[in-house]
N, C-alpha and C positions, 0 to 999 in steps of 0.2 A: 811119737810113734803113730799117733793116730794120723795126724796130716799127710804121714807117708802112706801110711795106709790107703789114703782119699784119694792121694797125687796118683800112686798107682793103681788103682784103681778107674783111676777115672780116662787115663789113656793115656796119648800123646796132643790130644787137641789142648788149645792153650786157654787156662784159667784167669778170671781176674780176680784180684785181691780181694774186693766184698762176697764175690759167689765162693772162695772159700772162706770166708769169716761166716758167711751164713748158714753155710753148710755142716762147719763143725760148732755152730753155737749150741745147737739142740744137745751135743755131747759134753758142754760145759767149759768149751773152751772157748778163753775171751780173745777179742777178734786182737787186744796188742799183743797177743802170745801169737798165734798166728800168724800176723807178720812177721814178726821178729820170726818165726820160724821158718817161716820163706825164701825171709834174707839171709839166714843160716845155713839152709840150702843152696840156693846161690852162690855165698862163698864157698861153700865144699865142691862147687860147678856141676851142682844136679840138675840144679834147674836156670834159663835165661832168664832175667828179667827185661821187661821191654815196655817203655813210655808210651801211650797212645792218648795225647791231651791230658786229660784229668784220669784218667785210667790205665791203672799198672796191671798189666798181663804178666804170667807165669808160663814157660813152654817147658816141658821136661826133655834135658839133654840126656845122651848115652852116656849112662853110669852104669859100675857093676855093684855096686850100691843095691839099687833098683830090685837086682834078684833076692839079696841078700833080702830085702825089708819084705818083698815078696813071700819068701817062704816063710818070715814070722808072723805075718798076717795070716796064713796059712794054717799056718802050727797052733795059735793061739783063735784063727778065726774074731777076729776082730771087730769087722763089720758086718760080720754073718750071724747066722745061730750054729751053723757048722761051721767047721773048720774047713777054709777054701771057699766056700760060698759067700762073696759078699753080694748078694743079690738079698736078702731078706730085710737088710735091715740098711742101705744103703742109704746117706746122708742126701736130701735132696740137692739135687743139682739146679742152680737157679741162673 
């Protein structure tokens, strides 16, 4: 939940795989759970994955998914101290 949390969070611009391993390490999660969560994604078709040399990019596709993890991010305020505000406490982006 958390990764989705990040993904949406973080927009539509395209992620690589170590800037979300680094971004949710500080929250305790280990960066093969993360992939493996990515590519979990991917097979559900949330998100593209896309080879550039040694670096795997993350693009997020139209799902309605998306809303759905939205409003529990929301509800439970996740990445925030409020509920909806993820600006408080938001994972760096690197």
């Amino acid at each position: 939940m958390l990764l989705a949390a990040w993904l949406a969070d973080f927009g539509d611009d395209p992620v690589y795989l170590q800037q979300v391993q680094a971004a949710l390490l500080p929250f305790g999660e280990a960066p093969s759970g993360v992939s493996n969560e990515l590519r979990e994604f991917v097979r559900q078709e949330m998100l593209h994955e896309i080879h550039d040399g040694r670096r795997v990019y993350f693009v997020r596709r139209e799902s309605p998914l998306w809303a759905a993890y939205g409003a529990i991010v929301a509800a439970y305020g996740l990445l925030g101290s409020d509920a909806g505000d993820t600006s408080a406490e938001e994972p760096a982006r690197t």
